[in-house]
C-alpha positions in Angstrom: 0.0 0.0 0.0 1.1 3.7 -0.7 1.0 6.7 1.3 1.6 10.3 0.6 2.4 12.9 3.2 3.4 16.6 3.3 5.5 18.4 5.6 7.1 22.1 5.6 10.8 23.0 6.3 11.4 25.7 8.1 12.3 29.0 5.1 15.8 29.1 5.7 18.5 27.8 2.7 21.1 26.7 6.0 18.6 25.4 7.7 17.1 23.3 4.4 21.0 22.1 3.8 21.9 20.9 7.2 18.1 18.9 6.8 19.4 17.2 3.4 22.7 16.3 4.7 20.5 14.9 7.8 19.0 12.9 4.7 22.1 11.5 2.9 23.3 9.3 5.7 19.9 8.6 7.8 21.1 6.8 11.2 21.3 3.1 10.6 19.0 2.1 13.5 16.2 4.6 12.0 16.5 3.1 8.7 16.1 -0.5 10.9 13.3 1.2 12.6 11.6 2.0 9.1 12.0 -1.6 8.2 10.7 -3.0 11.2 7.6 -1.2 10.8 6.8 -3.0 7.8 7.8 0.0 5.5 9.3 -1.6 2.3 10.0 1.7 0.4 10.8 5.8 1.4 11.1 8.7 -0.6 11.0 12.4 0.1 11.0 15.0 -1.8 11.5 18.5 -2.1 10.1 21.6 -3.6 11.0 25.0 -1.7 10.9 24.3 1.8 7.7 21.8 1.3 8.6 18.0 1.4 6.4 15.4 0.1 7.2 12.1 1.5 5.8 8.6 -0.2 5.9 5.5 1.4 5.4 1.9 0.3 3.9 -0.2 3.1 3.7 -4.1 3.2 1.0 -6.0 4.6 2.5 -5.5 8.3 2.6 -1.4 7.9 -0.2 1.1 10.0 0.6 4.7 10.5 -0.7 3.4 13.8 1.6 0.9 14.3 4.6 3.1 13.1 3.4 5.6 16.1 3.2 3.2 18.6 6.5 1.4 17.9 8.3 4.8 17.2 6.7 6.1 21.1 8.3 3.1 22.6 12.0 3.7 20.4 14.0 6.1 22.4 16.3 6.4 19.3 13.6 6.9 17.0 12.8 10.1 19.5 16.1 11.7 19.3 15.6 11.6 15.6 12.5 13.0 15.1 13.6 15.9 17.8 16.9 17.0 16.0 14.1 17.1 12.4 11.9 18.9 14.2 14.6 21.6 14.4 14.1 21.8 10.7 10.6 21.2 10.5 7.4 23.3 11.6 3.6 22.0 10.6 1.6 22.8 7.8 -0.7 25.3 8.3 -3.9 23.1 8.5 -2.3 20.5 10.5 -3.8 19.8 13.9 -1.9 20.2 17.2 1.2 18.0 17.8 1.0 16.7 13.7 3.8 16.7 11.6 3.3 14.7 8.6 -0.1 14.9 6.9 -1.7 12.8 4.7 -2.2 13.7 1.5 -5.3 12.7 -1.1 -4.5 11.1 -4.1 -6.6 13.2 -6.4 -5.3 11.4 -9.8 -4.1 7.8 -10.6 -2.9 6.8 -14.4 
């Protein structure tokens, strides 16, 4: 299964470079993490400060169960902390939310 999420960077070139080198050598026991969690495939990407981030579930993956296990990983914490230096919430997000889903509006 596919999902789609958005996210915002915060507007600030440095602050966008040190978030992409972040991304080009992830912390091996958050890419485990990903794994365990059932996700078989990750990609974000990037236009202005927005980040679109599309993930490939197998039959294992929840969002749910992705929260849960990431509550319980103090690793896992420590990562998404040192993001959410670089991050901030869309402006419809709800309180505490960092990625949102996104609609598919269009399929070929």
């Amino acid at each position: 299964m596919r999902y789609c999420f958005a996210l915002d960077l915060k507007n600030d070139p440095a602050l966008i470079a040190e978030y992409e080198r972040y991304h080009e050598a992830v912390w091996p026991d958050i890419l485990q993490s990903l794994r365990d969690a059932g996700i078989a495939d990750m990609e974000i990407y990037r236009v202005e400060n927005r980040l679109f981030l599309i993930l490939e579930g197998d039959a294992t993956y929840s969002p749910e169960r992705k929260a849960q296990m990431d509550a319980a990983n103090p690793r896992v914490q420590e990562w998404e902390d040192l993001m959410w230096h670089y991050q901030q919430a869309l402006p419809t997000a709800q309180p505490g939310q960092k990625w949102v889903p996104a609609t598919c509006v269009f399929k070929l």
